[in-house]
C-alpha positions as CSV (number, residue, x, y, z in Angstrom):
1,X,116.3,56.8,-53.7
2,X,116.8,57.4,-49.7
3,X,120.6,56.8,-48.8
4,X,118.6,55.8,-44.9
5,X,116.6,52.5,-46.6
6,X,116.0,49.7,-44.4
7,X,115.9,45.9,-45.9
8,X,115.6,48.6,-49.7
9,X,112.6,49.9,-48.0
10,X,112.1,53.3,-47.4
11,X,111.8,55.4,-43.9
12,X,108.4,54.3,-42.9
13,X,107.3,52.4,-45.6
14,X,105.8,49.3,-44.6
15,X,106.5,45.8,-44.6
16,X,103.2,45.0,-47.4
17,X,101.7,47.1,-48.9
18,X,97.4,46.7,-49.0
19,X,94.7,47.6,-51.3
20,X,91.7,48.7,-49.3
21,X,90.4,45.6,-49.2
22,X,93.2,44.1,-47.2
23,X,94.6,42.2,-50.3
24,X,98.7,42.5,-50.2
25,X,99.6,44.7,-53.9
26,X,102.0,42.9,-55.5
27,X,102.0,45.4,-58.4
28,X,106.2,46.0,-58.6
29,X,105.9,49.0,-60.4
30,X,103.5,50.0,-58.0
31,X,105.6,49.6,-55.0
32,X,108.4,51.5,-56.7
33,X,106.7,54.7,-57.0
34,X,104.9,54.2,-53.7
35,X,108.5,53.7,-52.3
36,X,110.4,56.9,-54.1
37,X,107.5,58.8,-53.4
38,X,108.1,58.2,-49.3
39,X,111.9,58.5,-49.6
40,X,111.3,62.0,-51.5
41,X,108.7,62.9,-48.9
42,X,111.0,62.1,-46.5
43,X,113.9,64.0,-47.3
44,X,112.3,67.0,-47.9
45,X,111.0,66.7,-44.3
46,X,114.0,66.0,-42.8
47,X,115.4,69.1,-44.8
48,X,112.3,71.3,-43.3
49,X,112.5,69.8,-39.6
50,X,116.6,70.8,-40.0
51,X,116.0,74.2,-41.1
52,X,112.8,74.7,-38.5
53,X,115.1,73.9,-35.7
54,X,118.2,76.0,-37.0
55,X,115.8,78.7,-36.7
56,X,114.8,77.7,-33.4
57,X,111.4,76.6,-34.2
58,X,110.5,74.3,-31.1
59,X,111.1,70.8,-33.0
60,X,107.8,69.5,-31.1
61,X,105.4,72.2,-32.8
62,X,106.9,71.3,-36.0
63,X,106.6,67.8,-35.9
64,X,102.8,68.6,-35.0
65,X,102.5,70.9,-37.3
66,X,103.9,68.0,-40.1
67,X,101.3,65.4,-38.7
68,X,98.5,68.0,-39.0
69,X,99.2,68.6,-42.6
70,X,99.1,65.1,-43.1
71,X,95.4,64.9,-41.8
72,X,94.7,67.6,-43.9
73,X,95.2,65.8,-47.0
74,X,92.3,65.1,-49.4
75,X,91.5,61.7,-51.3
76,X,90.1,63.4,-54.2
77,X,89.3,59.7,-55.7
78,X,87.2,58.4,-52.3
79,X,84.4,56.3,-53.3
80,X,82.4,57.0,-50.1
């Protein structure tokens, strides 16, 4: 896990977690792999945003360019 976890949380992970209907998931196991999947997303970020500004990437366009690939992901399960 994350050596930066706040309260055993990781960066950015929220206080509850919420099924789409609003309902707080209590599911443990759940939350585990919800909360090692953000700490691994997150240090690989980290690692990508330190090597973009080494190579003098401006850190601004990378950030973007993070939050844009974010928006780009698909929910191949959406019931819509």
């Amino acid at each position: 896990m994350a050596t930066n976890q706040v309260n055993g949380r990781a960066p950015g992970e929220p206080e509850l977690w919420r099924q789409p209907d609003g309902e707080v998931m209590n599911c443990d196991e759940s939350v585990t792999v919800l909360r090692e999947n953000l700490a691994e997303i997150h240090a690989l970020c980290q690692e990508a945003l330190e090597d973009a500004v080494l190579m003098d990437v401006s850190e601004e366009q990378f950030r973007q360019v993070l939050r844009d690939l974010v928006g780009s992901l698909n929910n191949p399960y959406n019931k819509g």
